[in-house]
C-alpha positions as CSV (number, residue, x, y, z in Angstrom):
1,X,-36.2,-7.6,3.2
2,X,-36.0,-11.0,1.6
3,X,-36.2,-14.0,3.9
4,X,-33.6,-14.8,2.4
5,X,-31.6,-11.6,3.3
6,X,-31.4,-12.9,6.9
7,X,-29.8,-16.3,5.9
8,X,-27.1,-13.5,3.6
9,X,-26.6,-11.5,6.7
10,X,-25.7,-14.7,8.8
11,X,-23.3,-15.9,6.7
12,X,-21.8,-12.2,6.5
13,X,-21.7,-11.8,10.0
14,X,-20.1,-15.6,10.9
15,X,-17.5,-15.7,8.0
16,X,-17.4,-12.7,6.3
17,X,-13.8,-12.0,7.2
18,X,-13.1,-16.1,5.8
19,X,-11.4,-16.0,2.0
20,X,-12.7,-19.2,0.3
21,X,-12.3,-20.8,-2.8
22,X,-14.6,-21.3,-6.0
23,X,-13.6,-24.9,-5.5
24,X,-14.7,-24.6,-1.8
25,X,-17.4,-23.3,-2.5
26,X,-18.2,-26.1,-5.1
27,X,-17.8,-28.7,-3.0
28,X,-20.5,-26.6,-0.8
29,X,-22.6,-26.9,-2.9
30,X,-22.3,-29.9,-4.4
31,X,-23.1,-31.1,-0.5
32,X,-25.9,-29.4,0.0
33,X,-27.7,-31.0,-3.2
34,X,-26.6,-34.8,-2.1
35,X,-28.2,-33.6,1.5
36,X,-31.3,-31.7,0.1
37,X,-32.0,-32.6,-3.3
38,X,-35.1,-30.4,-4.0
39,X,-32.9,-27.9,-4.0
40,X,-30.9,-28.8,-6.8
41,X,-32.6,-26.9,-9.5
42,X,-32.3,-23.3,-7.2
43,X,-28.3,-24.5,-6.3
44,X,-27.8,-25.2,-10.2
45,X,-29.1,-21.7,-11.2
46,X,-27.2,-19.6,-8.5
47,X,-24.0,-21.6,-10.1
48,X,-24.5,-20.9,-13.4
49,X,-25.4,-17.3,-12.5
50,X,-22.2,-17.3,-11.0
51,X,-20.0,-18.3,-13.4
52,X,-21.7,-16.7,-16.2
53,X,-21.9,-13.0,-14.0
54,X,-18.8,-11.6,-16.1
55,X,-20.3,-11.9,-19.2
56,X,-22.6,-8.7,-18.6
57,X,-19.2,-6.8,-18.6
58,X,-18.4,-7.5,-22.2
């Protein structure tokens, strides 16, 4: 297991019956990076990963 996979399995287990939003989940993000920005290179990634993840299906 990842360390990672325990910060995965808490959000899960708190909110994993929730329906949210790309938008939402955007603006997230977006506050995350003006609160830690070291992480914005990591955050930046993970969105592009996510908006690109279709393409594989083509």
């Amino acid at each position: 297991m990842y360390f990672t996979d325990r910060g995965i399995e808490e959000l899960v287990q708190r909110r994993g019956e929730e329906t949210v939003t790309l938008e939402w989940l955007g603006e997230q993000l977006r506050t995350f990076v003006d609160m830690h920005p070291e992480f914005e290179t990591p955050i930046e990634r993970l969105a592009t990963w996510l908006a690109r993840d279709d393409e594989d299906d083509e």
